[in-house]
N, CA, C and O atoms as a GROMACS GRO file, in nm:
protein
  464
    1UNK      N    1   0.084  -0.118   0.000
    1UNK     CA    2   0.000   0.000   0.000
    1UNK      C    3   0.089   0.125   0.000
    1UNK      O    4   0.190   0.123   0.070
    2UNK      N    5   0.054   0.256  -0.089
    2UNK     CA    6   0.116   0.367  -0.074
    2UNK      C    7   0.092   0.440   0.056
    2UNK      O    8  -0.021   0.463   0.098
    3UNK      N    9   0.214   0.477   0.123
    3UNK     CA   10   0.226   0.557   0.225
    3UNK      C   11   0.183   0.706   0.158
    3UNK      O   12   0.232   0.747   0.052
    4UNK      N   13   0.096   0.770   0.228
    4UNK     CA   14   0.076   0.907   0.229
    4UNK      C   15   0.068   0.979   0.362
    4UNK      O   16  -0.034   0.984   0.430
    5UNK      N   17   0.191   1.039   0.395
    5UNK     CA   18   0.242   1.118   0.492
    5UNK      C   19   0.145   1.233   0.524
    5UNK      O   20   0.119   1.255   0.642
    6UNK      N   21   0.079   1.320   0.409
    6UNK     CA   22  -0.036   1.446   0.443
    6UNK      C   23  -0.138   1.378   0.462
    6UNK      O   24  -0.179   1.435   0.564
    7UNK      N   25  -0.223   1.287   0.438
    7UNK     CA   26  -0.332   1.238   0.448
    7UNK      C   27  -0.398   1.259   0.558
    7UNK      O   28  -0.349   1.222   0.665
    8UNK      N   29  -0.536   1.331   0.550
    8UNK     CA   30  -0.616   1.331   0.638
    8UNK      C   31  -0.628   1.209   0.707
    8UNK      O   32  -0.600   1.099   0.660
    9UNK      N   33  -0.673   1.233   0.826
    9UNK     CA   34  -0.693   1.077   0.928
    9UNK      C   35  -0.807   1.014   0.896
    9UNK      O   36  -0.893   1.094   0.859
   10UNK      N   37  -0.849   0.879   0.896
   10UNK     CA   38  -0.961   0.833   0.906
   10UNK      C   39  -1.074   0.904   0.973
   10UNK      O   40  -1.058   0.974   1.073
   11UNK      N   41  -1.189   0.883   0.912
   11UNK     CA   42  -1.292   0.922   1.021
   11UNK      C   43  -1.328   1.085   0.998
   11UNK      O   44  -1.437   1.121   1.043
   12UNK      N   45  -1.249   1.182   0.934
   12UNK     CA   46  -1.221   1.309   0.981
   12UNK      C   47  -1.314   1.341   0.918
   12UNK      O   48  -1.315   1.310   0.798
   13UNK      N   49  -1.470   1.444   1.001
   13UNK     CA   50  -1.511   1.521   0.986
   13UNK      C   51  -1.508   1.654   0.973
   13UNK      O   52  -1.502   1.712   1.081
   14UNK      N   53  -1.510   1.716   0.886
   14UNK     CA   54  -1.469   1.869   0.874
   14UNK      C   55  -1.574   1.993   0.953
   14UNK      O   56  -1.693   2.010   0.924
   15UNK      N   57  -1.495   2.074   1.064
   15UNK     CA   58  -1.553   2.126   1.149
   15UNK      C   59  -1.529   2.279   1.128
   15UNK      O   60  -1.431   2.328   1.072
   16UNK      N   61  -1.632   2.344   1.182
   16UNK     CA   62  -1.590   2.465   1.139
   16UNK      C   63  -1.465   2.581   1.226
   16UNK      O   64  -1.463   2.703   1.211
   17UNK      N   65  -1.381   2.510   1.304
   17UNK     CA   66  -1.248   2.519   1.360
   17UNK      C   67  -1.170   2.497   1.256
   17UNK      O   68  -1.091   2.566   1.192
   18UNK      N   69  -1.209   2.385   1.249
   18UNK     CA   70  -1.088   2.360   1.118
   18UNK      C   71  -1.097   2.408   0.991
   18UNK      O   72  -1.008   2.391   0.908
   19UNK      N   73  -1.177   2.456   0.975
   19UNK     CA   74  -1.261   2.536   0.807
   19UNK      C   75  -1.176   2.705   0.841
   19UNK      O   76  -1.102   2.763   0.762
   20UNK      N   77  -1.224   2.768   1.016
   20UNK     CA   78  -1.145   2.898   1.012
   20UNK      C   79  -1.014   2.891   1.026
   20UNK      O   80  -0.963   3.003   1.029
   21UNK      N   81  -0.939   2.804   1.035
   21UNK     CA   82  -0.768   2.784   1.034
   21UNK      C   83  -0.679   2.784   0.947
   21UNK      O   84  -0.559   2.811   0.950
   22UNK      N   85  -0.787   2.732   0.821
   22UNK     CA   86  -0.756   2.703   0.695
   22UNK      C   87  -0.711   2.844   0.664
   22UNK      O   88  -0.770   2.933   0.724
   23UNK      N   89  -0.580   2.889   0.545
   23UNK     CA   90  -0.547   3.037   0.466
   23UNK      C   91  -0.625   2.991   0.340
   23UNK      O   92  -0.692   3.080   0.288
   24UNK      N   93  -0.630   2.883   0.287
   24UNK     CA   94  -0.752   2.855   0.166
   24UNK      C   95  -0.862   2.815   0.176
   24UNK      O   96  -0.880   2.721   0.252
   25UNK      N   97  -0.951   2.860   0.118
   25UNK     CA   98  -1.075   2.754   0.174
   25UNK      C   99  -1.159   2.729   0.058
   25UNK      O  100  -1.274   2.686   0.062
   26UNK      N  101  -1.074   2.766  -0.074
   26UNK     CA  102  -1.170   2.751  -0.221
   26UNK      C  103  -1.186   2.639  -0.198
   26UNK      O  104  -1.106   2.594  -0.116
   27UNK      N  105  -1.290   2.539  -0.253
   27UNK     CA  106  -1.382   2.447  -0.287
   27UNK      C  107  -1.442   2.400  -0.427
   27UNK      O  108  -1.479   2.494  -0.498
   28UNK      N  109  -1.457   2.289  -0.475
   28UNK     CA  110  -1.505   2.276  -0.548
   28UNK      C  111  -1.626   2.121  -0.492
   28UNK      O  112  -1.577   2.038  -0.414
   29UNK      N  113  -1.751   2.105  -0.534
   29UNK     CA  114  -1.804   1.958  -0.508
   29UNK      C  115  -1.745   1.861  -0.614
   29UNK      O  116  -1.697   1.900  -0.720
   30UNK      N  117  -1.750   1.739  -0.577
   30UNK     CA  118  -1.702   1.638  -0.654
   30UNK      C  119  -1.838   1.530  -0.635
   30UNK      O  120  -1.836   1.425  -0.700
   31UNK      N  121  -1.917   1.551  -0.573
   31UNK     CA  122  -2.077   1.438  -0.565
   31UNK      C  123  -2.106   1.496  -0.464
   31UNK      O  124  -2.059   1.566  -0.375
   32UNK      N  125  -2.228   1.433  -0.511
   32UNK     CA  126  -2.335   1.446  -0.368
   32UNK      C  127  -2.465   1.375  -0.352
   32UNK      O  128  -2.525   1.344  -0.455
   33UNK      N  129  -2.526   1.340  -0.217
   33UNK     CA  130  -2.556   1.229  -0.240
   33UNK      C  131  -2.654   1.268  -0.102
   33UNK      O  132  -2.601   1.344  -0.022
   34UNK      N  133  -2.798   1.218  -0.068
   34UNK     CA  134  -2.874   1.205   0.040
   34UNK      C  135  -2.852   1.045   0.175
   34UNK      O  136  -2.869   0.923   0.171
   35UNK      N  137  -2.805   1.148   0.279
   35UNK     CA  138  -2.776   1.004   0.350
   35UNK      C  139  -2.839   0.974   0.471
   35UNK      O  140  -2.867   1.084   0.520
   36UNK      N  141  -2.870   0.902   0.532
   36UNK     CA  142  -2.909   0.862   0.685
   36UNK      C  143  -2.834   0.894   0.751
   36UNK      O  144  -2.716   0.886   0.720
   37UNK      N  145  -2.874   0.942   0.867
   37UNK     CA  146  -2.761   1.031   0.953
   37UNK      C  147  -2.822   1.021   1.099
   37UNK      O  148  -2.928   1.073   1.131
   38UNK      N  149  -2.736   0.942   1.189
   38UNK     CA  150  -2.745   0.921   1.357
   38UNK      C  151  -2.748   1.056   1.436
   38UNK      O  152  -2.651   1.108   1.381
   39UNK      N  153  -2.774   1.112   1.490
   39UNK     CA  154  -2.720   1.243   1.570
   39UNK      C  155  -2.612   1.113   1.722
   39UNK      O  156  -2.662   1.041   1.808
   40UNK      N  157  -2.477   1.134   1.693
   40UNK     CA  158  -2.356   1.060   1.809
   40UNK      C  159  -2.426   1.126   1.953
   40UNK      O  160  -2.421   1.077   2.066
   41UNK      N  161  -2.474   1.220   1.921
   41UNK     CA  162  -2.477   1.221   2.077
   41UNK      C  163  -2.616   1.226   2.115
   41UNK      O  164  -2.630   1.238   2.237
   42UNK      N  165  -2.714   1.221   2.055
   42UNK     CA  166  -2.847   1.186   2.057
   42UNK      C  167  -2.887   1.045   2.032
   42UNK      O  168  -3.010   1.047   2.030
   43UNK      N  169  -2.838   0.904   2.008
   43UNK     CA  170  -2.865   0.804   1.941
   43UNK      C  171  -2.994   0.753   1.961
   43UNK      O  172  -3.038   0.666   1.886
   44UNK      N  173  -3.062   0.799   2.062
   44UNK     CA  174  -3.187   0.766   2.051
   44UNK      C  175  -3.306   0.820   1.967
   44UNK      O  176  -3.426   0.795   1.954
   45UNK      N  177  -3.219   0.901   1.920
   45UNK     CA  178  -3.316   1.020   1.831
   45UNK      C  179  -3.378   0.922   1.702
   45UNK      O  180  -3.325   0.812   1.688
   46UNK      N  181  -3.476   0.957   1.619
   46UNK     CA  182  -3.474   0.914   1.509
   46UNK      C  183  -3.345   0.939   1.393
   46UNK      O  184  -3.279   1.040   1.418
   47UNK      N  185  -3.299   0.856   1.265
   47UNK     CA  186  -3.207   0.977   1.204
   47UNK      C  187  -3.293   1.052   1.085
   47UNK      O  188  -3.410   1.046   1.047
   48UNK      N  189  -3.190   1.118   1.051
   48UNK     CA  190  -3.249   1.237   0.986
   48UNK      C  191  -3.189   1.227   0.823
   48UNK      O  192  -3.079   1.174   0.804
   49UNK      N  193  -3.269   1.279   0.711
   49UNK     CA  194  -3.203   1.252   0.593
   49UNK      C  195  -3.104   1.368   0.620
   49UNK      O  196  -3.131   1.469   0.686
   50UNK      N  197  -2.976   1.336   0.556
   50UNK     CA  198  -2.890   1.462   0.491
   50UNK      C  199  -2.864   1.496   0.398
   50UNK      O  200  -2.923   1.417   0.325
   51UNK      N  201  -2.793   1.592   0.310
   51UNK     CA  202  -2.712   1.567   0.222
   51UNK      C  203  -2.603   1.603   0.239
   51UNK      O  204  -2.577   1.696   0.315
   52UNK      N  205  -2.503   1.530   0.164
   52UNK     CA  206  -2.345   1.538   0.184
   52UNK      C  207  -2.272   1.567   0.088
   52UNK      O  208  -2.275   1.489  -0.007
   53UNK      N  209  -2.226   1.626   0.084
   53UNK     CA  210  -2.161   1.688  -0.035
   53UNK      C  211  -2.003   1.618  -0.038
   53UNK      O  212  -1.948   1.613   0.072
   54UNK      N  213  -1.938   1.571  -0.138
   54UNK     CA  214  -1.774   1.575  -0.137
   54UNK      C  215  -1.697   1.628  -0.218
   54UNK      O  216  -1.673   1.596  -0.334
   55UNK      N  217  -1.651   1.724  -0.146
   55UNK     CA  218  -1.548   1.821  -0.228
   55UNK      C  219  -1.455   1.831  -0.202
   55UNK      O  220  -1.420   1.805  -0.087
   56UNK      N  221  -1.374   1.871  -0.292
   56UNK     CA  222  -1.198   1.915  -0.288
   56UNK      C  223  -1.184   2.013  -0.285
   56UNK      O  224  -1.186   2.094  -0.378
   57UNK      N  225  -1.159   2.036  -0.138
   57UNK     CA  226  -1.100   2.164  -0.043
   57UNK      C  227  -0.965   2.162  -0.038
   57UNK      O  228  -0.905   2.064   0.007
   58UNK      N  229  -0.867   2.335  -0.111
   58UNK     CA  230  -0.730   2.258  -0.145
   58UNK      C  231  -0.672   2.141  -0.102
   58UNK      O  232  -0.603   2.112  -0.005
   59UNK      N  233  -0.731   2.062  -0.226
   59UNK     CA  234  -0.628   1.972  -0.236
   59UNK      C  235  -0.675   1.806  -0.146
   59UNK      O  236  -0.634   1.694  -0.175
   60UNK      N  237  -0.762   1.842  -0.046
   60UNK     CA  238  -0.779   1.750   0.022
   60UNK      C  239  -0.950   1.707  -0.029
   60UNK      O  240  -1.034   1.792  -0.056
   61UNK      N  241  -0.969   1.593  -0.033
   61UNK     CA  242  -1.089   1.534  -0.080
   61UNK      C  243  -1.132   1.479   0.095
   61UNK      O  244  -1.079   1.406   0.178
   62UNK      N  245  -1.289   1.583   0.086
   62UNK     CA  246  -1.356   1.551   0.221
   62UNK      C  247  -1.492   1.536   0.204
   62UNK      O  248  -1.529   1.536   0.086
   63UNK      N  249  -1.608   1.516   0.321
   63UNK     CA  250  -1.716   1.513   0.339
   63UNK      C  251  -1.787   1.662   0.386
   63UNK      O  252  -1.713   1.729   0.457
   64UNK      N  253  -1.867   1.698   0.367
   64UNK     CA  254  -1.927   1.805   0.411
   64UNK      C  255  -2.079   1.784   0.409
   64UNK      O  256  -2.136   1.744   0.307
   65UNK      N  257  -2.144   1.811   0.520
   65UNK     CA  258  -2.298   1.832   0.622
   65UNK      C  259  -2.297   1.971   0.572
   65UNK      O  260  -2.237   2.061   0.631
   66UNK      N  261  -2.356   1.986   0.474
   66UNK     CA  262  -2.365   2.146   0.470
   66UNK      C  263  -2.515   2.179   0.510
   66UNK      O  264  -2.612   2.105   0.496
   67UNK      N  265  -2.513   2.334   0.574
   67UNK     CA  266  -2.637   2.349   0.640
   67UNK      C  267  -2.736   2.382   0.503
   67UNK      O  268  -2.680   2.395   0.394
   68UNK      N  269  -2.872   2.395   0.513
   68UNK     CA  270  -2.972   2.435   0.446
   68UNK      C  271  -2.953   2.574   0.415
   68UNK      O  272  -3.044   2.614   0.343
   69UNK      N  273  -2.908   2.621   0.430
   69UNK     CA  274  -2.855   2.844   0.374
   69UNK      C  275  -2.774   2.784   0.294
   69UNK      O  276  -2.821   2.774   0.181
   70UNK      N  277  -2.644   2.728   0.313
   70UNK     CA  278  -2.516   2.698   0.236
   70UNK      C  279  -2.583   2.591   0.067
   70UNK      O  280  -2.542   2.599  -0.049
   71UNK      N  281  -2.686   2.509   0.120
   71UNK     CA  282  -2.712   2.415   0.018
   71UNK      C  283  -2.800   2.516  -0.076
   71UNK      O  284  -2.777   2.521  -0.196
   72UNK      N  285  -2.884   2.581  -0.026
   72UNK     CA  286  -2.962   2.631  -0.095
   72UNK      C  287  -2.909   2.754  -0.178
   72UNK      O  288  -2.967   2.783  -0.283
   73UNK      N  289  -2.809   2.822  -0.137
   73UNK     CA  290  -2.730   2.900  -0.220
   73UNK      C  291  -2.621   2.885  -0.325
   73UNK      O  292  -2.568   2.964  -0.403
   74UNK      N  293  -2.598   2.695  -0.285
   74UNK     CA  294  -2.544   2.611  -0.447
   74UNK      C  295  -2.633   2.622  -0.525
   74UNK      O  296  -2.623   2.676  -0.636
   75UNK      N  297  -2.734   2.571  -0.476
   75UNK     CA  298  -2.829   2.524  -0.576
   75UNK      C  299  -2.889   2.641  -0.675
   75UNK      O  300  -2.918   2.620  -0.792
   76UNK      N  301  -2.903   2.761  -0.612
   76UNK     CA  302  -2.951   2.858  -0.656
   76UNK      C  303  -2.836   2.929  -0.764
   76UNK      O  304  -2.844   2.968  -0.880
   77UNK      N  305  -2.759   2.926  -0.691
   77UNK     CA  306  -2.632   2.958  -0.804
   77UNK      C  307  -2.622   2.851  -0.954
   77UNK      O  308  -2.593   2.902  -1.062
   78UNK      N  309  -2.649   2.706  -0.942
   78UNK     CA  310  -2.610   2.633  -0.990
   78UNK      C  311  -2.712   2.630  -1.058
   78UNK      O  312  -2.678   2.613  -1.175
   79UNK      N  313  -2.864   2.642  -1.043
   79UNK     CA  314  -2.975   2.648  -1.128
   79UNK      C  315  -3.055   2.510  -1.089
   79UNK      O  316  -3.076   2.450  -1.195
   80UNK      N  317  -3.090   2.461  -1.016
   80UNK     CA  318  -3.150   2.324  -0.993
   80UNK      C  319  -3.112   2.286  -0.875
   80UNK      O  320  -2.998   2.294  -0.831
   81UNK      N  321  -3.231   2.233  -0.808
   81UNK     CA  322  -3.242   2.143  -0.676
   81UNK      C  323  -3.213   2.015  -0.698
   81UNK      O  324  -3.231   1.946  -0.598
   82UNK      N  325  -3.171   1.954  -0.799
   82UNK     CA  326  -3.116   1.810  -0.796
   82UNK      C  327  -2.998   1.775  -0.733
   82UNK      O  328  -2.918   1.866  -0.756
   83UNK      N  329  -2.935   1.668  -0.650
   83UNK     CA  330  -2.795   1.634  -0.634
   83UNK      C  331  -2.717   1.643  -0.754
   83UNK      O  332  -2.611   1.707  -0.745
   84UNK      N  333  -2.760   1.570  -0.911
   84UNK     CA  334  -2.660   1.645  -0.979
   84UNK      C  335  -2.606   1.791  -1.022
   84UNK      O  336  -2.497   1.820  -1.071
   85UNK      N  337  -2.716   1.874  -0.990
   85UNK     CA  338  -2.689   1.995  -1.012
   85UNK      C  339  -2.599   2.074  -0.944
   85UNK      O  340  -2.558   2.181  -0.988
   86UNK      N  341  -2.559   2.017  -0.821
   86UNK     CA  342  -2.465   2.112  -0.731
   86UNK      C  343  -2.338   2.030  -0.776
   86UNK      O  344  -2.258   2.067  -0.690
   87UNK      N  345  -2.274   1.947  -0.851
   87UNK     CA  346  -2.153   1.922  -0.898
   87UNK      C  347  -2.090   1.982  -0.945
   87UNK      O  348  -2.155   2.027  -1.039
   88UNK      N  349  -1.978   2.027  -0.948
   88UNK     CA  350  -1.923   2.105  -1.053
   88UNK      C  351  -1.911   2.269  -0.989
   88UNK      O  352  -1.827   2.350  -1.029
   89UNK      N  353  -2.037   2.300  -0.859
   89UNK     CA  354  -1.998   2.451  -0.771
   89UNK      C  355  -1.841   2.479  -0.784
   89UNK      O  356  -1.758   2.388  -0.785
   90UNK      N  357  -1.823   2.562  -0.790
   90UNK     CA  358  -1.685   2.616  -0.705
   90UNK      C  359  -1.748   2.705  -0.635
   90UNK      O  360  -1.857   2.762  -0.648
   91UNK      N  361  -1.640   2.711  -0.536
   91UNK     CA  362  -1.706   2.819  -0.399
   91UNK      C  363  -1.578   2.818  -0.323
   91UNK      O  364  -1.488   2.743  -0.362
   92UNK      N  365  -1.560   2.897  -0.214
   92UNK     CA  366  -1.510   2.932  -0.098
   92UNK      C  367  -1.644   2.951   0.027
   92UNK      O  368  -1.750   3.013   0.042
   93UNK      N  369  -1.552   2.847   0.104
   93UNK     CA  370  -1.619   2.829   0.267
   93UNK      C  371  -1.555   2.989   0.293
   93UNK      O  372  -1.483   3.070   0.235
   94UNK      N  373  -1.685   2.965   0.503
   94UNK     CA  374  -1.612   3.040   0.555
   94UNK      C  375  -1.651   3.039   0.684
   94UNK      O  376  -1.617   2.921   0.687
   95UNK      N  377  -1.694   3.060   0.802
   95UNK     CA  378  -1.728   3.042   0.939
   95UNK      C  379  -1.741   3.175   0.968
   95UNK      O  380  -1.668   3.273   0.957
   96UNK      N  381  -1.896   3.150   1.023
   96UNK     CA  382  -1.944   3.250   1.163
   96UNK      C  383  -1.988   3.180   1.325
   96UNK      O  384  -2.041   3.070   1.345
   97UNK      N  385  -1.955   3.265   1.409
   97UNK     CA  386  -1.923   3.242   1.531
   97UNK      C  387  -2.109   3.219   1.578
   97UNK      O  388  -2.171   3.322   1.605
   98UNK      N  389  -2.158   3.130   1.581
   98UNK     CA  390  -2.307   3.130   1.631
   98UNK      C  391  -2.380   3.042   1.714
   98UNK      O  392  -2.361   2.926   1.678
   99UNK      N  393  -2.453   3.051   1.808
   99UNK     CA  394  -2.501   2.974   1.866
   99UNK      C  395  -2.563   2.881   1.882
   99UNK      O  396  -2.683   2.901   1.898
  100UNK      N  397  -2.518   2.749   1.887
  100UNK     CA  398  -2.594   2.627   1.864
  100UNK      C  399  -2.622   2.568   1.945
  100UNK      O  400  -2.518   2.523   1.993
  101UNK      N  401  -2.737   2.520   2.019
  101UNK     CA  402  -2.776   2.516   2.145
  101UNK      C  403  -2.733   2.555   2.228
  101UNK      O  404  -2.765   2.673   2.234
  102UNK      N  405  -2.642   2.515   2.346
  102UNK     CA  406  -2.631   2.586   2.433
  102UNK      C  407  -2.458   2.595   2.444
  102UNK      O  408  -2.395   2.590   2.549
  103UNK      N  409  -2.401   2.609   2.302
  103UNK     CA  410  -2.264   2.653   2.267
  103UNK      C  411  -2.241   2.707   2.176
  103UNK      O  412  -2.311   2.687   2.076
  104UNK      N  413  -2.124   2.803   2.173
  104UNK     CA  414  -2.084   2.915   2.059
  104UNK      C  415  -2.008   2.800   1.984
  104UNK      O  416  -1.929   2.715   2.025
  105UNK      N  417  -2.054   2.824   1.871
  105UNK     CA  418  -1.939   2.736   1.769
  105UNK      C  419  -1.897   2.795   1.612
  105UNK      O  420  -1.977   2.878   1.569
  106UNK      N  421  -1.789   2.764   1.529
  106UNK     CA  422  -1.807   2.851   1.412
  106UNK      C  423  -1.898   2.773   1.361
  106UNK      O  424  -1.946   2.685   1.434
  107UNK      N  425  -1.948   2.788   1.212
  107UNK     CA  426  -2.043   2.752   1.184
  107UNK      C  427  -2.048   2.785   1.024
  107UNK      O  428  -2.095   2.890   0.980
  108UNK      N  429  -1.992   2.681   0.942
  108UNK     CA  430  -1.960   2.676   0.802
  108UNK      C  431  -2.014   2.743   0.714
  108UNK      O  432  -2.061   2.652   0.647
  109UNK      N  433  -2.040   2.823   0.669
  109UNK     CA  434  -2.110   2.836   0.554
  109UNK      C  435  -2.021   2.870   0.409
  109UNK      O  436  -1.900   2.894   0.406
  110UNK      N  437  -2.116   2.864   0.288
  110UNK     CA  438  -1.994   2.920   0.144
  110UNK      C  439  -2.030   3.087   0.134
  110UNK      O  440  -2.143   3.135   0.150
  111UNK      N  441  -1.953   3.134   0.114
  111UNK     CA  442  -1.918   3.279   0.071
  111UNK      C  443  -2.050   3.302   0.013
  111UNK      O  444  -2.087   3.220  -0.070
  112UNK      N  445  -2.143   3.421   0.049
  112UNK     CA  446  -2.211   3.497  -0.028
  112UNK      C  447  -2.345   3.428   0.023
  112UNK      O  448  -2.445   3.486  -0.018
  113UNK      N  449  -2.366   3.330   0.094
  113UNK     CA  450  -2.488   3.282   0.135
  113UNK      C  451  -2.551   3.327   0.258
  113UNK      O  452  -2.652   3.270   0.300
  114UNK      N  453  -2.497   3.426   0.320
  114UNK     CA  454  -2.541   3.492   0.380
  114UNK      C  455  -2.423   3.642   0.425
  114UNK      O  456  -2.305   3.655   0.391
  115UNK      N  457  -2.493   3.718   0.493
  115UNK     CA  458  -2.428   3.871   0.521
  115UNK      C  459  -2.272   3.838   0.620
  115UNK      O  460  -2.303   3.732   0.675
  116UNK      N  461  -2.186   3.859   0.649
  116UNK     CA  462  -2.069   3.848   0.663
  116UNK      C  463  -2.101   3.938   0.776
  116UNK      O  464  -2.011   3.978   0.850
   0.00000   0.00000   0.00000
């Protein structure tokens, strides 16, 4: 097997800590796809559909939970509510500091989908 020394770790969810740390944050999607989704720290919850987007964020090929503002401002850009239609976005992420239940967290969104 090829050793790859930069390689993201298994498992790695992209958070919006790690989205504001980033000096790049252009984007492009590479698929996307509707998935079943546990809430880890709710497991008793029902799950919930998602969609997930995977894009190449310099250079690194990841998963992204993008919120409903962020999806809906691909789509709108892109011209169609289909999963194939948001392929092919380019964009730049970016994080605002906001409150999610009962913690401040950044909070992903792409450039221009909402006021800065």
């Amino acid at each position: 097997m090829e050793e790859k020394k930069d390689e993201l770790i298994a498992g790695f969810k992209m958070s919006g800590e790690y989205v504001k740390n980033l000096k790049q944050r252009d984007f492009v999607v590479l698929a996307a796809e509707n998935r079943e989704i546990r809430n880890p720290e709710k497991p008793e919850d029902a799950p919930k559909i998602k969609t997930v987007l995977k894009i190449n964020l310099v250079g690194d090929i990841v998963e992204w939970y993008p919120n409903q503002t962020s999806l809906h401002f691909i789509a709108k850009k892109q011209g169609g509510y289909k999963l194939s239609d948001l392929i092919g976005y380019k964009g730049e992420l970016i994080t605002i500091r906001q409150q999610v239940g009962k913690e401040l967290r950044e909070v992903i969104y792409v450039k221009g989908a909402i006021q800065e």
